[in-house]
C-alpha positions in Angstrom: 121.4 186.6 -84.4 121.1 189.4 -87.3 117.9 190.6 -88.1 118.6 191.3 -91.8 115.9 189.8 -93.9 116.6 187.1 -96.5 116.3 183.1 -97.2 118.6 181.8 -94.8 116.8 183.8 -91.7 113.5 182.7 -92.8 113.9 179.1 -92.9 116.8 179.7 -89.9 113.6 180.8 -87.5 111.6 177.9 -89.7 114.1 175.4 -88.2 114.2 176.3 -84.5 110.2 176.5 -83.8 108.9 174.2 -81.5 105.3 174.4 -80.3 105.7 176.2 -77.1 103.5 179.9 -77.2 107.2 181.4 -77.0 108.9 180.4 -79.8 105.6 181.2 -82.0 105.7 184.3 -80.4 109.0 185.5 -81.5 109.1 183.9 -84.4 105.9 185.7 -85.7 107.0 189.0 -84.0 110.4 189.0 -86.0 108.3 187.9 -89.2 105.7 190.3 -89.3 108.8 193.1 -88.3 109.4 192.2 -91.9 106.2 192.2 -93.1 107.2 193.7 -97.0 108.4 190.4 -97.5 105.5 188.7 -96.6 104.9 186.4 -100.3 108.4 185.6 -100.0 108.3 184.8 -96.6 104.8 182.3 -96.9 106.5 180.9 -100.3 109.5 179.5 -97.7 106.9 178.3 -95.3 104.7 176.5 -97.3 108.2 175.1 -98.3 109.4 174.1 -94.8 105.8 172.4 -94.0 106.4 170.5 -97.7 109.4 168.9 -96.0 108.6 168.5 -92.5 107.1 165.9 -90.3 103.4 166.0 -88.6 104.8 167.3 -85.6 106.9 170.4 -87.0 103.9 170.9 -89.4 101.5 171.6 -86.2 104.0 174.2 -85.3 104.2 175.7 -88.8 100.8 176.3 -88.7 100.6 177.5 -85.6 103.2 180.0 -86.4 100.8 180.9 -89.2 97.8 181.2 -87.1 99.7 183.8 -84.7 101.0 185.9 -87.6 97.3 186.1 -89.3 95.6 186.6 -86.0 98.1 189.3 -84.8 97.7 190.6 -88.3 94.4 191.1 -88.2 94.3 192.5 -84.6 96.9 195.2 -86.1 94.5 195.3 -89.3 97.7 195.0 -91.2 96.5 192.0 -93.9 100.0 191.6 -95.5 99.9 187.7 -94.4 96.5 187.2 -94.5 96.7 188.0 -98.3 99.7 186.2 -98.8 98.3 183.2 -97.1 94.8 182.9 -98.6 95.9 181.4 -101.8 97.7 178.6 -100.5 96.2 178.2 -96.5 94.1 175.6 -97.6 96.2 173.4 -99.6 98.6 173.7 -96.4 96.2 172.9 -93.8 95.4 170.0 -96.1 99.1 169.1 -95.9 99.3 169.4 -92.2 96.1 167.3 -92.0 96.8 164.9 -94.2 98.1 161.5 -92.5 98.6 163.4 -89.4 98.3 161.5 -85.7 94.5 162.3 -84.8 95.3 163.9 -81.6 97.2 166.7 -84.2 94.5 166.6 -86.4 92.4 167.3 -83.8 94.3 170.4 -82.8 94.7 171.7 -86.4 90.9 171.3 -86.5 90.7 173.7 -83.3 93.2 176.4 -84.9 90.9 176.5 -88.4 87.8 176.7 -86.5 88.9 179.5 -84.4 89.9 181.4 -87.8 86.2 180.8 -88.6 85.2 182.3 -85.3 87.2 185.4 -85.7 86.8 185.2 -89.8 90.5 185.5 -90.0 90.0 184.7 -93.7 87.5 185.8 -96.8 84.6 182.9 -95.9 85.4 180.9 -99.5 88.7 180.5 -98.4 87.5 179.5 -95.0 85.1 177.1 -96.6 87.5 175.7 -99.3 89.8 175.0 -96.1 87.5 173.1 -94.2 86.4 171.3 -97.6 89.7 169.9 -98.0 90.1 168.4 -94.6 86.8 167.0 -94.8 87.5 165.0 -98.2 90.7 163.5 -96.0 88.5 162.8 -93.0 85.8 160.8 -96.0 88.8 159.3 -97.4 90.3 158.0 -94.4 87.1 156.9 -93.2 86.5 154.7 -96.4 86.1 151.0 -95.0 88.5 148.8 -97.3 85.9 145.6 -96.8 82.5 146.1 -99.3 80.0 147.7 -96.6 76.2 147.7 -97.5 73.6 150.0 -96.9 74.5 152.7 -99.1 71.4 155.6 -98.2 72.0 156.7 -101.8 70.8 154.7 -104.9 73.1 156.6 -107.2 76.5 155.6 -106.4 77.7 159.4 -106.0 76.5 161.6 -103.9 74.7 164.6 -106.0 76.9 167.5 -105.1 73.9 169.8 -103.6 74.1 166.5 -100.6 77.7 167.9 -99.9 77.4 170.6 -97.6 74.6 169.1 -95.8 76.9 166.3 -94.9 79.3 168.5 -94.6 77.3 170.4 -91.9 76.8 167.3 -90.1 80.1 166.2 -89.7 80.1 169.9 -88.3 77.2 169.5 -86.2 78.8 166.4 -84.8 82.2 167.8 -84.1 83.1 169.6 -80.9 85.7 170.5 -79.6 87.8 169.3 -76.6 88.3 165.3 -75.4 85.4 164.3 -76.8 87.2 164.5 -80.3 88.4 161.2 -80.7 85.3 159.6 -79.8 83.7 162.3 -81.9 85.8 161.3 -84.9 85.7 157.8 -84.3 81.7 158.7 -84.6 82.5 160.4 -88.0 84.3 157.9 -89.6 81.5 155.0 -88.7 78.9 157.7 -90.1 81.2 158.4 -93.5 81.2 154.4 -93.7 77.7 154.3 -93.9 77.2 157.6 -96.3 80.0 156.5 -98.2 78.9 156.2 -101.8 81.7 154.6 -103.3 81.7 151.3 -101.4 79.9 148.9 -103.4 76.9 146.7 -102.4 77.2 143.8 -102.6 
């Protein structure tokens, strides 16, 4: 398999990853190799996650997740620059109608990029905003639920990141996530401040 640089390579190493640690590994080894291409090669990615299903995504991003880390380790920040414009509209992507138990694990990769403040903290933050809207979203209840805490029927803004910080307080990690999230959504129903009273 060559290792000259251009389209078709990209999106052939695109095709054949599967989650397992060593096709990341060598897909992110041979992609930081060409690490001068690194817009070029993120424009193609967030163009392979565009068309692919939750699964693949998971994968994508993990690929993504190895190649920031690893840049960062190397203190290299080709990627980490060409991803922070469009990481969170991906992850958002990714999240977006994905299977909880992948949501759950996209949740674990973006939190350990907090940890190890992979990226600039308003990218980080403007990340975890987005997946938090399709977690509120998702946990809309389609029946008219009373009990609105909030006369106004939004939410001021300045309320956001302390919800925001609960749904992080209540969050953790490991197999308590889908009770955790089941949790969530039954709290977003009752913060929720655009189901009318009735």
């Amino acid at each position: 398999e060559s290792m000259a640089y251009n389209d078709d390579s990209v999106l052939a190493r695109l095709s054949s990853l599967n989650e397992s640690h060593d096709s990341i590994a060598t897909a992110a080894q041979w992609i930081m190799f060409h690490r001068r291409h690194a817009d070029r090669t993120v424009q193609l990615w967030m163009q392979r996650l565009k068309d692919s299903s939750s699964t693949k995504r998971l994968s994508l991003v993990y690929l993504a997740n190895e190649v920031v880390q690893q840049s960062r380790i190397r203190h290299k920040e080709d990627f980490v620059i060409a991803f922070s414009p469009i990481v969170a509209e991906a992850s958002s992507i990714a999240y977006k109608g994905a299977p909880a138990e992948i949501q759950a694990k996209l949740r674990r990769v973006i939190d350990v990029w907090k940890d190890r403040s992979i990226f600039e903290a308003p990218i980080q933050r403007a990340i975890e905003a987005r997946l938090d809207e399709l977690d509120k979203a998702r946990g809309a209840p389609k029946s008219g639920f009373s009990g609105s805490p909030f006369g106004s029927s939004s939410v001021p803004s300045e309320f956001s990141p302390l919800i925001a910080a609960h749904q992080k307080t209540v969050k953790l990690s490991g197999p308590l996530q889908t009770t955790i999230s089941s949790a969530n959504q039954e709290y977003d129903k009752q913060m929720d401040p655009n189901v009318a009273v009735p």
